[in-house]
C-alpha positions, 0 to 999 in steps of 0.5 A: 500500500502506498500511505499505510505500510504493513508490517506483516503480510499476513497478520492474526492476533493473541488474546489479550486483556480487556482494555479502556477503550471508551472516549475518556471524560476530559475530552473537548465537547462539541456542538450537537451536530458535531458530537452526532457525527462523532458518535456516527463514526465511531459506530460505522467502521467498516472493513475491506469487505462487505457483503452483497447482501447486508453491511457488516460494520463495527463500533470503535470500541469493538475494533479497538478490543480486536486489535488489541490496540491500547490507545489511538486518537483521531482529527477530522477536517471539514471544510478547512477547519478542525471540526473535532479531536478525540483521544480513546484508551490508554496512553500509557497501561502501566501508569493508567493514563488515558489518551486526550487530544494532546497526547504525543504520538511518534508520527514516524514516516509522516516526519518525510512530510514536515521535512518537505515542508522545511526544505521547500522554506529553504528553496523559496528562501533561495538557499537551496535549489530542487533541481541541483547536485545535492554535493554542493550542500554538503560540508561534511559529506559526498555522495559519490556517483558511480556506474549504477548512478549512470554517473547522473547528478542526485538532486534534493527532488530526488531525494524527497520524492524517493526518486533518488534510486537510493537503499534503506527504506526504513530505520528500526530506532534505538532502544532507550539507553542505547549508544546513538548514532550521528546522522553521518554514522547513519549515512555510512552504515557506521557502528552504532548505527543499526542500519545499512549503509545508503548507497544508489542501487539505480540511476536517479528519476528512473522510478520511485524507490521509497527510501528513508536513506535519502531523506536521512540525506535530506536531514544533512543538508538541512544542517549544513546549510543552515548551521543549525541542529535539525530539531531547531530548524523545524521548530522555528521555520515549520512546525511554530508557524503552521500552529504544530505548537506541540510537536517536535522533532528532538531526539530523545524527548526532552524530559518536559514531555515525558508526561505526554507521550504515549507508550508503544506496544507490540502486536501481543500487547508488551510494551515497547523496552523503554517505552519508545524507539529514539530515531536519530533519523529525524527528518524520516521518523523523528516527529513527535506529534499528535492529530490536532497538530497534523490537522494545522498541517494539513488545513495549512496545505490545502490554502496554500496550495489554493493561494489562501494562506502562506504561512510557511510555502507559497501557492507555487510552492504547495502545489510544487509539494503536492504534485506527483514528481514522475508523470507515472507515480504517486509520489509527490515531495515528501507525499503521496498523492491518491485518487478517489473517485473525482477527488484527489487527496495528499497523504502519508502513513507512518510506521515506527516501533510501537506505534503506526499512523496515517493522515489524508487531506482532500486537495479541494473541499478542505476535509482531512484525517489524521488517526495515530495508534501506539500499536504495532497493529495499524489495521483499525487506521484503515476502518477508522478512514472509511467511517470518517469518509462514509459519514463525511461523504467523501465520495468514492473513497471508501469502496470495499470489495463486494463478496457473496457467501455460499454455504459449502458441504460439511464433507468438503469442509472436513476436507480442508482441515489441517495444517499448512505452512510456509517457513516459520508460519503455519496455518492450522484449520478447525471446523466447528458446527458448519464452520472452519476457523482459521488460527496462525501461529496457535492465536486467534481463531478466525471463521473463513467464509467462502465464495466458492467450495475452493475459495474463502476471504477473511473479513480481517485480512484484506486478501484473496485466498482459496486452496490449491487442489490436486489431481484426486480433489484434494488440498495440496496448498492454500494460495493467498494474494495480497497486495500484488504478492501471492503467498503459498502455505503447504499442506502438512501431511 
């Protein structure tokens, strides 16, 4: 997916223990109307798939219990303005303290976006240009071309819009109390840094490669223009001026913000070793922040790219951001641009340790969303957005996949039982009653729900599947497309 980045193809989860999932008592309240709205999505979300003859639809509380997600917070947009912020769950289990508007998530890649934000400053102040060698930045660092560059000038274009043809897609972080690397150690592949060096593994403006090594470039080139730490830059020159006004890009945390942020959380429900992953990588995953911050963000984007506002970009300069780089791709500087329908929206998804997000803002009617979970499991994000765009009336946004439900014999669903793998992960299949579950790895039981006597899909996991058979009529395998990638489970004998 282009915005929301899977952890794991293929994901079911433990049994964990009930949690406060309600909408906390300290939140702000809103207009009737409003709150109306606000009870609608929090009761509308919908998945990946409905059926052809009934919608099947879900309460946030009952999703949040699903997932196991301790705590998440949510913004919306309309009509170019915060319309509401609302915090559910638990910021932090250990210490019971509960989400509200105001609690500091790790934006992570969503970072790339603010990061834009701050280099084009730098080009409309003419301090940079888009289209030169990024060499002539640097006062500590060479990017040296070579053959599999085709000897061909990177520019900070490339570099934002992942057409740099350069490695690393991500960084994991740092647990607290580990040695931190310098940006250059990052950049070299240098201990302590945790992560491969960046180097080009094909010419620049052939295809978009998503990298956060080449925004790790970026954040260089930030600092040695301006003279300044990175953190320091941002503040004063994006995130102040767009009213991000708690939010920050300082690694670590300054320790006045400790009672702010929100803890992070693997998919079984642990916490995070020191409670969150430090990420030198600021300009690619180092953004503290929250919905309410981003929304500013956003709202500040649409009027400039309309020539309403320019707080920090110019009209020329939004637009610049928020067009697709390559004609062919939907990478614009430092976002993704999506279209739905008749409508097209910018956005970005973030994936750290601990903690997933995701943000869309519509590039005309002023609507948006920001949703930050702190859970290594981003799967509510997606059925949040849905709600929003249903009851918001985000034309074709939300358009699920339509599915059938046929009844199969009970002797061909004996059939299928058993267990099928593919190398650490096996499948193991149940019936029960007129039913098969489907369990991963020995967790959560799952019904599967069938289209055909040799096709099923899961209302969890937005895949097709179906079993693969052999000559004689029985399963040999079960093939599971997903994202453009088939996935083959054998069957154990």
């Amino acid at each position: 997916m282009k915005f929301i980045q899977s952890l794991f193809p293929i994901l079911f989860l433990g049994i964990l223990p009930q949690l406060q999932i309600q909408a906390q008592s300290n939140q702000p309240q809103y207009s009737k109307e409003v709150e109306n709205k606000i009870k609608q999505v929090e009761n509308n979300l919908g998945g990946w798939v409905q059926l052809t003859d009934s919608d099947v639809l879900y309460s946030l509380p009952e999703r949040m219990d699903f997932y196991k997600v301790n705590g998440l917070s949510i913004a919306v947009v309309h009509n170019y303005k915060l319309e509401w912020a609302r915090g559910y769950g638990l910021a932090d289990v250990s210490e019971h303290r509960l989400v509200n508007p105001q609690t500091l998530f790790q934006a992570a890649s969503i970072s790339k976006s603010l990061n834009a934000v701050g280099i084009l400053e730098l080009v409309q102040a003419g301090r940079v240009s888009l289209t030169n060698d990024i060499n002539n930045y640097f006062k500590t660092f060479k990017f040296t071309s070579d053959s599999l560059t085709h000897y061909k000038k990177i520019t900070i274009a490339n570099l934002l819009s992942h057409t740099a043809g350069l490695t690393v897609h991500g960084f994991a972080g740092y647990e607290v109390g580990d040695s931190i690397p310098t940006i250059l150690q990052v950049l070299h592949g240098q201990r302590p840094a945790n992560s491969e060096p960046v180097k080009s593994q094909f010419p620049p403006g052939f295809k978009v490669e998503y990298s956060g090594g080449g925004i790790a470039i970026s954040q260089l080139i930030v600092t040695d223009v301006t003279q300044e730490a990175y953190d320091k830059y941002q503040w004063n020159n994006v995130l102040e001026p767009l009213g991000m006004v708690r939010s920050f890009y300082t690694q670590p945390p300054p320790v006045s913000k400790m009672p702010f942020l929100a803890t992070g959380y693997r998919v079984d429900g642990s916490e995070i070793k020191g409670k969150f992953h430090i990420y030198p990588e600021m300009a690619a995953a180092g953004l503290w922040t929250n919905p309410s911050d981003l929304s500013s963000f956003i709202i500040e984007m649409q009027l400039a790219y309309e020539g309403k506002s320019h707080k920090v970009l110019s009209n020329g300069m939004a637009q610049l951001m928020l067009t697709p780089y390559l004609d062919s791709s939907t990478a614009g500087l430092g976002v993704f641009i999506e279209k739905k329908g008749d409508r097209k929206y910018f956005g970005h998804g973030g994936a750290n340790e601990g903690f997933r997000s995701q943000y869309f803002g519509s590039l005309e009617g002023g609507d948006g969303v920001v949703i930050m979970v702190n859970s290594d499991n981003g799967q509510i994000i997606d059925e949040i957005i849905n709600s929003v765009a249903k009851i918001y009336g985000w034309k074709n946004f939300y358009q699920p996949a339509f599915k059938k439900i046929v009844q199969v014999p009970n002797q061909i669903l004996g059939n299928y039982t058993g267990n099928y793998v593919m190398k650490d992960i096996t499948l193991s299949i149940k019936i029960n009653g007129n039913h098969l579950y489907i369990t991963q790895n020995g967790n959560r039981a799952l019904q599967m729900f069938f289209t055909s006597n040799t096709e099923f899909f899961l209302f969890e996991l937005a895949a097709e599947a179906s079993f693969v058979m052999n000559g004689s009529g029985n399963p040999i395998s079960i093939k599971i497309h997903q994202n453009g990638s088939d996935y083959i489970f054998l069957k154990k004998e």
